[in-house]
N, CA, C and O atoms as a GROMACS GRO file, in nm:
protein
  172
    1UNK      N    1   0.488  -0.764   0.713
    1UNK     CA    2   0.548  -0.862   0.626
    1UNK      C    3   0.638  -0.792   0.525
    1UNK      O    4   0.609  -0.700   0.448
    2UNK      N    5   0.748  -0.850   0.541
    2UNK     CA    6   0.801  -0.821   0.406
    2UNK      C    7   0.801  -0.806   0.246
    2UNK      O    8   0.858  -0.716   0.184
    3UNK      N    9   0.741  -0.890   0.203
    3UNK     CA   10   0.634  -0.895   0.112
    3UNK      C   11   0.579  -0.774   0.084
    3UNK      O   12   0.628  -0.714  -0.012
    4UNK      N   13   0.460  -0.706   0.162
    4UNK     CA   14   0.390  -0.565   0.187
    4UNK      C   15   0.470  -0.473   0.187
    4UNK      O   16   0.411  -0.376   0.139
    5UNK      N   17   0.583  -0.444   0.218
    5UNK     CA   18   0.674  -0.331   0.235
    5UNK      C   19   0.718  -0.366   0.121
    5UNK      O   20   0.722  -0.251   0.078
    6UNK      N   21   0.760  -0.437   0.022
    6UNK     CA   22   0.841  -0.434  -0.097
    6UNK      C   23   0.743  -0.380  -0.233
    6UNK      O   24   0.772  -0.330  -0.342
    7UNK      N   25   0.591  -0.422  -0.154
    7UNK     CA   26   0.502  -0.379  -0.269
    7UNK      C   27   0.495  -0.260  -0.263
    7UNK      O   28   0.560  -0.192  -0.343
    8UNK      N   29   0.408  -0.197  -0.158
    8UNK     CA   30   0.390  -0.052  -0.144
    8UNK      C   31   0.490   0.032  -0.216
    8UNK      O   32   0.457   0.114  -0.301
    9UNK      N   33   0.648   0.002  -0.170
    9UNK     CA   34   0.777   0.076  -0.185
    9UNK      C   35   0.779   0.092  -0.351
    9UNK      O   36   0.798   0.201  -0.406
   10UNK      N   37   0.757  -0.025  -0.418
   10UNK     CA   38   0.727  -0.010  -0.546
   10UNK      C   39   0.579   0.087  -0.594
   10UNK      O   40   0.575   0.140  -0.705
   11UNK      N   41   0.499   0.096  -0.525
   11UNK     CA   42   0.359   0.164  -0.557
   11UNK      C   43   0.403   0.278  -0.546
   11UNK      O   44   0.367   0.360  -0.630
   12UNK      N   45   0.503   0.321  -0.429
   12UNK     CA   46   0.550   0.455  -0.401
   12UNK      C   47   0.642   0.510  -0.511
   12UNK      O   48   0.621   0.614  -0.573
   13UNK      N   49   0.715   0.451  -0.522
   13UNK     CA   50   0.793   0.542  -0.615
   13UNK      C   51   0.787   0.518  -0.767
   13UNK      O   52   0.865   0.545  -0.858
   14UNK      N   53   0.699   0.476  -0.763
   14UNK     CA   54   0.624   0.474  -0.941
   14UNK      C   55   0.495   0.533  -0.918
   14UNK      O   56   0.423   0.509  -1.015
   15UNK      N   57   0.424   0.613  -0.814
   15UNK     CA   58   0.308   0.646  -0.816
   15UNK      C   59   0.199   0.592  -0.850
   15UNK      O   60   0.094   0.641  -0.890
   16UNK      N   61   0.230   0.496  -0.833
   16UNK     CA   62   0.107   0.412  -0.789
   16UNK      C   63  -0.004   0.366  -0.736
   16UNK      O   64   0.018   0.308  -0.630
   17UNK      N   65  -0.134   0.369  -0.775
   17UNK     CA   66  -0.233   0.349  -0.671
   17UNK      C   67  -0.265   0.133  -0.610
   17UNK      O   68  -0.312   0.054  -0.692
   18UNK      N   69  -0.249   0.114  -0.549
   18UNK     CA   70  -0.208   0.009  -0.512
   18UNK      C   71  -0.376  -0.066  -0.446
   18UNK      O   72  -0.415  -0.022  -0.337
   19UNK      N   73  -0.446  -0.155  -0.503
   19UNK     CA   74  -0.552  -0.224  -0.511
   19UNK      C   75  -0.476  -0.368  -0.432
   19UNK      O   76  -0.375  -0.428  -0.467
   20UNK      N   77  -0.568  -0.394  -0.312
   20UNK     CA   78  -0.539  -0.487  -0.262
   20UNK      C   79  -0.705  -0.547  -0.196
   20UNK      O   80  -0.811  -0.486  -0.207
   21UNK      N   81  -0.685  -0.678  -0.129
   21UNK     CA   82  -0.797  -0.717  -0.050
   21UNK      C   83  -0.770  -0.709   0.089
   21UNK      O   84  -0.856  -0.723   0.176
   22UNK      N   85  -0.624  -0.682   0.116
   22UNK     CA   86  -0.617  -0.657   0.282
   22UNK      C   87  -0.555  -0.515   0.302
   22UNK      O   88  -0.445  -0.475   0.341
   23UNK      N   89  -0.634  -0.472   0.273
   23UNK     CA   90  -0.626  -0.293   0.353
   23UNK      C   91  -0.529  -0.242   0.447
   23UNK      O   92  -0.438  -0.160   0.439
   24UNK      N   93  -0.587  -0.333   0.559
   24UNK     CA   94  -0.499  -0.326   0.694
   24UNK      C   95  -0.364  -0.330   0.698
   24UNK      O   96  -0.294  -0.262   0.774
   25UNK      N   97  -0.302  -0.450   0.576
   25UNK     CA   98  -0.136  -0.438   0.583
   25UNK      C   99  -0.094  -0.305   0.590
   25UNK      O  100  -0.038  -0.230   0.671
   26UNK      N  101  -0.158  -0.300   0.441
   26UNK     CA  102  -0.073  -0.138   0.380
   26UNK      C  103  -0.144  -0.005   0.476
   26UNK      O  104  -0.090   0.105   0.489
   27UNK      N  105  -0.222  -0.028   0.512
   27UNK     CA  106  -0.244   0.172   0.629
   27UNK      C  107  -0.152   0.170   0.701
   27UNK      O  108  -0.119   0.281   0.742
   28UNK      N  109  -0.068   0.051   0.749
   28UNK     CA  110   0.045   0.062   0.861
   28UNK      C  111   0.179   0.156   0.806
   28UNK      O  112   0.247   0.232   0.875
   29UNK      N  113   0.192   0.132   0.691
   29UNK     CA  114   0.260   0.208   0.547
   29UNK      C  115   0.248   0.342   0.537
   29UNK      O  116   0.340   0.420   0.511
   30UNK      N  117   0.093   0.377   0.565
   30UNK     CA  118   0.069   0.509   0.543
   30UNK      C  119   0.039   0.600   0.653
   30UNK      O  120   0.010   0.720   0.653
   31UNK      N  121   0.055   0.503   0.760
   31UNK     CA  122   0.060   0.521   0.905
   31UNK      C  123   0.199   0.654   0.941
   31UNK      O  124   0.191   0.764   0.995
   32UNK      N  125   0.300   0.591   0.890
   32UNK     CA  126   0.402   0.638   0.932
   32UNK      C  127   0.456   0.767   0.839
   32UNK      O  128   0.564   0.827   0.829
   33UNK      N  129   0.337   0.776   0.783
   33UNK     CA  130   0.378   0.924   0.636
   33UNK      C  131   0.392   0.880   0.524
   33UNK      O  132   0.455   0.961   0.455
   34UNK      N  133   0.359   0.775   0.462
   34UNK     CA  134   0.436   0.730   0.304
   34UNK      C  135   0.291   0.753   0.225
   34UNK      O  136   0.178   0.722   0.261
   35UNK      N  137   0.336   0.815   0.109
   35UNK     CA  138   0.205   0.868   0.050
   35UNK      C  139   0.165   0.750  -0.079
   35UNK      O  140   0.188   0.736  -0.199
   36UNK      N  141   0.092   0.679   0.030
   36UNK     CA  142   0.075   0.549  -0.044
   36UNK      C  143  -0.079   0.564  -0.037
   36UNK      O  144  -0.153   0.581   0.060
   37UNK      N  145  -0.108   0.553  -0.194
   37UNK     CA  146  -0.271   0.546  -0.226
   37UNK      C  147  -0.353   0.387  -0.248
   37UNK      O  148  -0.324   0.302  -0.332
   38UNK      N  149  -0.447   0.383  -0.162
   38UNK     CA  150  -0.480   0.200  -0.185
   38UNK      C  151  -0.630   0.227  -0.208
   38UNK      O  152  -0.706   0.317  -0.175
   39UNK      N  153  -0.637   0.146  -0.258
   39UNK     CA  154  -0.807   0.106  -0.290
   39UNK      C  155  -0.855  -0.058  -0.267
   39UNK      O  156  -0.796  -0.117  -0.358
   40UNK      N  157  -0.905  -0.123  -0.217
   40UNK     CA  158  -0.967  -0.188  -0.190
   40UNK      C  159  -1.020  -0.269  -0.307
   40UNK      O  160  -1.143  -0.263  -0.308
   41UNK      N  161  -0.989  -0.315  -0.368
   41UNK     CA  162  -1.061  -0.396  -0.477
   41UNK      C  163  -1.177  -0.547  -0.446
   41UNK      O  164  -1.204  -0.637  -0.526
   42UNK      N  165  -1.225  -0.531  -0.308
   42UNK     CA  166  -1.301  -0.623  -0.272
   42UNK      C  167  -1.445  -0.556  -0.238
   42UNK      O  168  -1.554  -0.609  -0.216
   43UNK      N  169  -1.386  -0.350  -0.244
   43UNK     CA  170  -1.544  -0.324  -0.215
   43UNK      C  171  -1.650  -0.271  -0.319
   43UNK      O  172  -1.767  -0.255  -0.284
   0.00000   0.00000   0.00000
């Protein structure tokens, strides 16, 4: 989603650790090398 890529991109280049409830979007993000840090705020 587009949406997800505009967030991360912002988490990324402000260093950001990025708290979400769907995980799964964003690993696709970090899938491809982007040093995107997430945490889970549902666990």
């Amino acid at each position: 989603m587009i949406e997800d890529t505009l967030i991360a991109s912002i988490a990324i280049r402000h260093n950001l650790t990025l708290a979400t409830g769907n995980i799964r979007h964003f690993e696709k993000i970090q899938a491809v090398g982007y040093p995107l840090v997430l945490v889970d705020w549902k666990a």
